[in-house]
N, C-alpha and C positions, 0 to 999 in steps of 0.2 A: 649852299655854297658850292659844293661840288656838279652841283647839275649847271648852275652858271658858268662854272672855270668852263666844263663841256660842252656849254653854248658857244664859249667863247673862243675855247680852241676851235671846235667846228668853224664857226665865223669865218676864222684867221685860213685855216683850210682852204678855206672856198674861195676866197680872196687871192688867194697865191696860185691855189690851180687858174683863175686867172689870169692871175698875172704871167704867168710862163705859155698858157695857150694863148695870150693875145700878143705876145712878144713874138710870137712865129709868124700869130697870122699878120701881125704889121709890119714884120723885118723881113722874111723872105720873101721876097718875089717869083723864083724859079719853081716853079712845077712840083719839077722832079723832089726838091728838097723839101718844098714846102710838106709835099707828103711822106717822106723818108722821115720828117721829124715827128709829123705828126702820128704815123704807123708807129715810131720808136716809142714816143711817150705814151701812149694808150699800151702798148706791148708792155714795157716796163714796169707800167703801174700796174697790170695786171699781174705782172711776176711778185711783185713788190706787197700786194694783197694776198695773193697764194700764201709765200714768204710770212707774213703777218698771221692769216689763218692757221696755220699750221703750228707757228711756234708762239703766239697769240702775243706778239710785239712786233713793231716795227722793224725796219733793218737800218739797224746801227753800222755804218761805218767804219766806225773804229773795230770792230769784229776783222773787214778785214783788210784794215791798213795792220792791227797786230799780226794777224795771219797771212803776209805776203809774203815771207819765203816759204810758206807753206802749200800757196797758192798751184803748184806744178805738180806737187807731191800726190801720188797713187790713193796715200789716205785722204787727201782733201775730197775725191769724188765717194769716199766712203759719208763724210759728213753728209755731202749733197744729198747721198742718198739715203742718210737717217731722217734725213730734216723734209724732204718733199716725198710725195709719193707717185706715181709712171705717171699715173692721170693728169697732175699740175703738167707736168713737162708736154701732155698731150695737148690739155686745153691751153696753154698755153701758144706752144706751137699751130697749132689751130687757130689760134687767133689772126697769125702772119697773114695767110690767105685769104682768110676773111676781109679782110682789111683791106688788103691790095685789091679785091672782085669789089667792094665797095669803093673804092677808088674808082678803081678802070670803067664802071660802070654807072657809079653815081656821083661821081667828082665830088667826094665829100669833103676832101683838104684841100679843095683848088676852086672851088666856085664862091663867089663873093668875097675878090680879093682887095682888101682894103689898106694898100701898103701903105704907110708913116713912120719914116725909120725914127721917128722924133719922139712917136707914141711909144714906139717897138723899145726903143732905151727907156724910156723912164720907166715903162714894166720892168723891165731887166733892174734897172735900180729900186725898185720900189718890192719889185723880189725878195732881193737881199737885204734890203733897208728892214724888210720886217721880219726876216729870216733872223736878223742880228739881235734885232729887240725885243720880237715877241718871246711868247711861250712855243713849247713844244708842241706843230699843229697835228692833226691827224690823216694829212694827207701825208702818202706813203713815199711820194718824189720829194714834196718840202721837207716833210720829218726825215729823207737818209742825205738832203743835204747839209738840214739844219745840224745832223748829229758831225759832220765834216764840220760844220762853222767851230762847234763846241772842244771839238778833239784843237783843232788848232790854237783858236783863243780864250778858252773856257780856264777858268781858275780854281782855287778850293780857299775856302775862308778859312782864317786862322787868330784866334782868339790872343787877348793877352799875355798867356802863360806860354804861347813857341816861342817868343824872344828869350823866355828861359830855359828852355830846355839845352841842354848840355850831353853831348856823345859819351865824355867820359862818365857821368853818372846813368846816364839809358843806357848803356853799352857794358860797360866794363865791368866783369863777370870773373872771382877768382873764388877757385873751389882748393881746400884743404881739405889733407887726409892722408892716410898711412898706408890703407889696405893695398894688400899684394894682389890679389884677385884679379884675373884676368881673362873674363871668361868672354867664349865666343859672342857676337851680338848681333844676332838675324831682327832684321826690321823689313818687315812687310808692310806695302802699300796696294791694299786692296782700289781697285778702278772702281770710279765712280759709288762707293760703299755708303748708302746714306746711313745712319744711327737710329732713324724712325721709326726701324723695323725688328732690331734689336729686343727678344724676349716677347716680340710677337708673334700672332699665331693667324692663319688665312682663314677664310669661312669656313671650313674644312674640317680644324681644329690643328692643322699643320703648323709646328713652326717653324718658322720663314728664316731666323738664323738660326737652326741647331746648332753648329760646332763653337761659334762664339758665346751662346747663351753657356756650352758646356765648360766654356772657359775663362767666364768670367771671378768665378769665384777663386780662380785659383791665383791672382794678380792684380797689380794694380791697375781700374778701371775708372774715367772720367764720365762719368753721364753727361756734362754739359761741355762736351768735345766739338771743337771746329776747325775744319778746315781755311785758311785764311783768306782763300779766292775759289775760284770754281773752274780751271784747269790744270792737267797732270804737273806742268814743267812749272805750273804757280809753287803747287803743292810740295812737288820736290826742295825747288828752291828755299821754303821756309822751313821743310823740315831738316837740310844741310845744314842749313846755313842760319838759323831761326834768324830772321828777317822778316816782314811782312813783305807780300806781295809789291812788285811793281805796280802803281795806278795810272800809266799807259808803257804797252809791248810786255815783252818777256824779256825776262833774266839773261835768259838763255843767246841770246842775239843781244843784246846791250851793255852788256856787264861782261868786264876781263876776269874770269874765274880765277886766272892765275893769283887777282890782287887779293882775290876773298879768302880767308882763314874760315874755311866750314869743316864740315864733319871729318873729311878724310884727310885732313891736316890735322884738325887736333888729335883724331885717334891713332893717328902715325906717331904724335908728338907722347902718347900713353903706350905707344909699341908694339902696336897693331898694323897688320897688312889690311888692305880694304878693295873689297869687290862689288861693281854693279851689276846686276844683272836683270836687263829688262825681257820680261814673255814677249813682247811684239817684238816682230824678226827685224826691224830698222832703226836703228841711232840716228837717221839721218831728221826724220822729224824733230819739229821744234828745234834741231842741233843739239842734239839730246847727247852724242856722241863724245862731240867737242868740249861740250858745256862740264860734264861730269868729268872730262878728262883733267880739265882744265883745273875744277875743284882739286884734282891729286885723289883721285878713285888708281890703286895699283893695278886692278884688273877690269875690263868694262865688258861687258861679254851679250850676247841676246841666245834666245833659245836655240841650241841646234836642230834645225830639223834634218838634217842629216841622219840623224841618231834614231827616227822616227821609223817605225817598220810599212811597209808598203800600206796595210793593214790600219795603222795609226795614220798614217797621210790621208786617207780616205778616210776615215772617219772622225779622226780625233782636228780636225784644222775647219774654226768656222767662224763665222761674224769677220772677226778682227786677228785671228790666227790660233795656234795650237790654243788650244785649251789648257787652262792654269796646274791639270794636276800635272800633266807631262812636266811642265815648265818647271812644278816646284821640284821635282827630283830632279831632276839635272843642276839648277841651282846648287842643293845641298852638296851633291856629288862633289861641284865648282867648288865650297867652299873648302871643302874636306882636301880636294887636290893642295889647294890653297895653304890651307896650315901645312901639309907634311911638306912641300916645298920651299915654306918659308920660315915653318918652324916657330913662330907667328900665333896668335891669338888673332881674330877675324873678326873686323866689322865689315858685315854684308847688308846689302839691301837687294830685295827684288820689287819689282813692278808688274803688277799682275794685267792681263787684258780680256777675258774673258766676258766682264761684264763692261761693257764698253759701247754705249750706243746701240748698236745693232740689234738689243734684246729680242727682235723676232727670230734673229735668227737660232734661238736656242733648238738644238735637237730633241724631235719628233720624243724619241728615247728618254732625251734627260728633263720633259718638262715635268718636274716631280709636284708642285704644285697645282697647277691646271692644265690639264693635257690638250685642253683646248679653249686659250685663252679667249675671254671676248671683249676684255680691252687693254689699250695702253697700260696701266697698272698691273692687270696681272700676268703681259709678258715681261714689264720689267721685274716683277717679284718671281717668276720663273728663273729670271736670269741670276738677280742678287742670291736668292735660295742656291741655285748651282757655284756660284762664286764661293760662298759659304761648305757647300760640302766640298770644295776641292782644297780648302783649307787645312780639311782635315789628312787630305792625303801629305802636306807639310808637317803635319803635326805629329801622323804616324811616323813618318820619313825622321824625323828625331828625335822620337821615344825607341827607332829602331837601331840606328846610330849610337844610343848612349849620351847625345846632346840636351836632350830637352832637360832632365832636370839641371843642368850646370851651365847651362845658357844662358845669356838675357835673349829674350823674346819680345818684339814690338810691335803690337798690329795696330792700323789703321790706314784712313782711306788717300788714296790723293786729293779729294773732294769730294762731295755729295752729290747727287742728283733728283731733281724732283720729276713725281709719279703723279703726275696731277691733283695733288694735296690742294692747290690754288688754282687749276686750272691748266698752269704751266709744265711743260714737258721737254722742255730744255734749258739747260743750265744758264745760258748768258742771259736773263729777262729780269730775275728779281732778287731779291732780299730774304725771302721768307729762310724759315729752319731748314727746308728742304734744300736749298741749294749750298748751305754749309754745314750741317753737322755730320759729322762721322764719329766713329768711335777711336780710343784709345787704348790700349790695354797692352800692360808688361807685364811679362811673367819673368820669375828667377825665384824658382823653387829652393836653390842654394844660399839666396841673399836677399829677399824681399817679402817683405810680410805681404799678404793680400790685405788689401782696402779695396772702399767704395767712393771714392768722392763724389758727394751727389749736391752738395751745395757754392761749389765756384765754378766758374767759368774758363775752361783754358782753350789753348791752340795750337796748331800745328809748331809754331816756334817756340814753343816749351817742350817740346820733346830732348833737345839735343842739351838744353839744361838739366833737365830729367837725367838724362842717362850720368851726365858728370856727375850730377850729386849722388846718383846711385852708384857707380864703380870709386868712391871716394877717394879720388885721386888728389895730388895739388897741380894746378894749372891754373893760369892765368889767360883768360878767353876774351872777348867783343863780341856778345851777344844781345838781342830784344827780349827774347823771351826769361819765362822764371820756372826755377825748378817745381814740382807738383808737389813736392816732398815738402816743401818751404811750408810756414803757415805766415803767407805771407796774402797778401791783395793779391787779388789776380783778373786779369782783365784779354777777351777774344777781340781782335779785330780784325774787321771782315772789310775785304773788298771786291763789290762787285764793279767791272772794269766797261758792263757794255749796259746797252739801254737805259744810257741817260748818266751812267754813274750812281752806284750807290755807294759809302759808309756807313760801316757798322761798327758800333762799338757796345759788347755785351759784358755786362757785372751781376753776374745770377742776383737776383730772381730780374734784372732789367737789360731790355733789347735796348739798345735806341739806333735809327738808321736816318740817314742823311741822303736827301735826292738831289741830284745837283740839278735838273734839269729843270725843279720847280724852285729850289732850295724849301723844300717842305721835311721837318723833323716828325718822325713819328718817335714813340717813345711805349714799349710793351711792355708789362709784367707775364712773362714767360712761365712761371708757376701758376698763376694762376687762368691766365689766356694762351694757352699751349700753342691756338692756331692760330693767333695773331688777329683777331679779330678786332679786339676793337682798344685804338691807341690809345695810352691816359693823359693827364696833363698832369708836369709836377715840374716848374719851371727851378726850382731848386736840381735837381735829379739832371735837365735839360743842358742845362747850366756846367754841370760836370762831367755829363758826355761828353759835352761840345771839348771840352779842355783836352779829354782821350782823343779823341777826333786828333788834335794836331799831331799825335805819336805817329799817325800815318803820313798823314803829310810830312813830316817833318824825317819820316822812316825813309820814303821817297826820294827826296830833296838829297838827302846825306846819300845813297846810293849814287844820283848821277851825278854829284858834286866828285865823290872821290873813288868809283868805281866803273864808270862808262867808258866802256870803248874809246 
């Protein structure tokens, strides 16, 4: 079955590259064009295969029709440069000239001109005509058109049970309780943190997260924790605001913060000041700035590097900027200003950047793992290992303070990242564990028992339930998510936003994912197939995914119905 579809897409492939090279050679008559197009499309497709080799998927579109105001941004040529390596941009670039001495010299786009603008249009139509109907082909120009067709007119199926679904019973969130308690609340979001590594140990016998392994006993800890989508400003937004993920753009750029009632509203309304504080030196990304402001954050701040000694500029600033431990102490510092100023109880968050893409660039000095990585996995495990010990410099920084026991405490990741567990080595391609699981864990020595939940499923939008039920306040909230404390059902939904679309919807011990591209359901027991090897059938089981499934859609829908720009 599978080696068919691949015959078939292939087919489909071949047929369109086709059709778009014979729409040139029948429609242009001039020269000069007829080779400008043809140098263009062979150039492209060449970029388009690089693009593909490297991050072992096609180039989806929608990557970045959502990333166009990001498009000018200083960090965009960071991406570039995680994602390609000097040589693609060489051979590439190499290819212009070649092409043109092939021209000038052997008239390879201008000898046997066979114009028919009559032929040149029904290519053109017959293009698009299978662009719209087929499958996804694996040519690299149809496949980043077809994913344009799909972002435009592409849909999500929705079962019987969305007509009933109801805001005020999804939504509507009221916590009772007396306690006076009003302790500081630092929540950390480690970059890119995946959970898969978590109480492991490298060939070595090293373990890969010490400081969290050291921390888990001491709080409450989810084993089957997820992140809700697979970038930072996704991540934020559901852990504010417990929301699921937008399923096309960002929050950030779409959505009037002002109208959303998220974290830094209700914790004002529990009588709290509240601080952001991101490690990378720019608000300007994603509108990261405006976006939290907008939430009602009282203070929104990024690292000073000013503060940094000549000594620290030179050593301590690399990949994606200062290094996490400087970042966490100045943080604490921010928050400490914070209370005696306001007198105030503090919910803070930071955002850490240190493990961020760039994993080769870890220093020479800090690779404590493998000092001389020899592949993709072990410089990102170099990097997550460092992200991990600079944890602990947060950790000392309020054990020294006097905070840590009388805190709440919230670690986890903005999303996961996959290490070639599947092959893949960048987040926007698939479904797998790697590209959402992160960890969870709360600590408050003064008010929370330690547990282990090791048999449900949560996610990023259960955090901000989580804390209500644990500061046992009375409030009246509009939330998705469910407190972790509950012994209630509990359910992860995952959106993956690019290559093709995927949904996720997981109920320990069951994955099930939804491909829009193919509309093909896979369905995992994740206890007992950890790597997702091989799907089951249980049309009963399929049947009540499918029903979760619409909580996204339907999460979606409700956002730009009554919160869009």
């Amino acid at each position: 079955m599978w080696s068919l579809y691949g015959l078939y897409t292939n087919l489909v492939s071949i047929i369109l590259i086709f059709f778009y090279s014979e729409a040139i050679n029948r429609g242009v008559k001039n020269n000069f064009f007829r080779a400008l197009f043809g140098i263009s499309v062979i150039v492209l497709y060449f970029a388009l295969a690089k693009y593909h080799y490297r991050v072992k998927a096609s180039f989806d579109l929608a990557v970045v029709f959502d990333n166009l105001n990001e498009m000018f941004n200083k960090e965009a040529l960071g991406v570039i440069e995680n994602t390609f390596k000097g040589k693609d941009f060489y051979h590439v670039g190499l290819s212009i000239p070649l092409l043109i001495g092939l021209q000038y010299f052997r008239n390879i786009f201008t000898k046997n001109v066979l114009i028919n603008r009559k032929y040149a249009l029904s290519y053109v139509v017959g293009f698009f005509l299978l662009i719209s109907i087929g499958p996804f082909p694996y040519g690299e120009i149809s496949y980043a058109v077809k994913s344009a067709y799909e972002i435009a007119i592409g849909g999500f199926p929705k079962t019987e049970n969305y007509s009933k679904l109801n805001p005020l019973t999804l939504y509507s969130r009221r916590y009772s309780g007396s306690s006076k308690k009003r302790p500081h609340i630092f929540l950390v979001t480690l970059e890119s943190y995946s959970s898969l590594y978590i109480e492991k140990k490298n060939v070595h016998g090293k373990e890969i997260t010490p400081t969290l392994n050291k921390l888990i006993p001491e709080g409450l800890y989810v084993d089957d924790f997820y992140g809700n989508s697979i970038q930072t400003i996704k991540g934020q937004f559901a852990i504010f605001c417990s929301r699921i993920s937008m399923l096309k753009g960002k929050s950030s750029y779409l959505l009037d913060g002002k109208k959303l009632t998220c974290a830094p509203k209700i914790f004002e309304q529990l009588g709290y000041s509240t601080l952001f504080h991101k490690c990378f030196n720019s608000l300007d990304f994603d509108n990261t700035g405006n976006f939290v402001t907008d939430l009602g954050f009282d203070v929104v701040l990024t690292t000073n590097m000013n503060k940094l000694s000549p000594e620290e500029k030179n050593t301590k600033i690399w990949g994606w900027g200062v290094q996490d431990d400087i970042s966490y102490l100045q943080y604490v510092d921010n928050v400490l200003d914070l209370a005696a100023s306001s007198n105030k109880p503090i919910f803070s968050t930071v955002h850490t950047v240190s493990h961020h893409m760039k994993f080769r660039k870890v220093p020479l000095k800090q690779r404590f793992l493998f000092k001389q990585p020899n592949s993709k996995e072990e410089y990102f495990l170099n990097s997550l290992h460092l992200s991990d010990l600079y944890l602990n410099t947060f950790i000392e920084k309020l054990k020294d303070e006097g905070l840590y026991d009388s805190s709440i405490i919230v670690i986890t990741g903005d999303h996961s990242y996959p290490a070639g567990e599947h092959g893949y080595y960048d987040n926007q391609t698939s479904y797998y564990q790697e590209f959402f699981k992160t960890p969870l864990l709360i600590i408050w020595k003064d008010g929370l028992s330690p547990k282990r939940v090791t048999n449900k499923s949560y996610s990023h939008i259960d955090v901000l339930p989580t804390l209500l039920d644990i500061l046992d306040r009375e409030i009246e909230v509009n939330l998705a998510g469910k407190s972790i404390l509950k012994n209630e059902d509990s359910t992860a939904y995952l959106v993956q936003p690019y290559n093709g679309v995927y949904l996720g919807v997981v109920q320990y011990p069951y994955k099930y994912v939804w491909e829009r591209r193919t509309d093909r359901e896979y369905l995992f027991n994740i206890k007992n197939d950890k790597n997702e090897k091989k799907p089951i059938e249980n049309d009963k089981i399929i049947e009540l995914m499918r029903k979760q499934r619409d909580y996204i859609i339907y999460n979606d829908e409700f956002l730009n119905l009554h919160f869009r720009l």
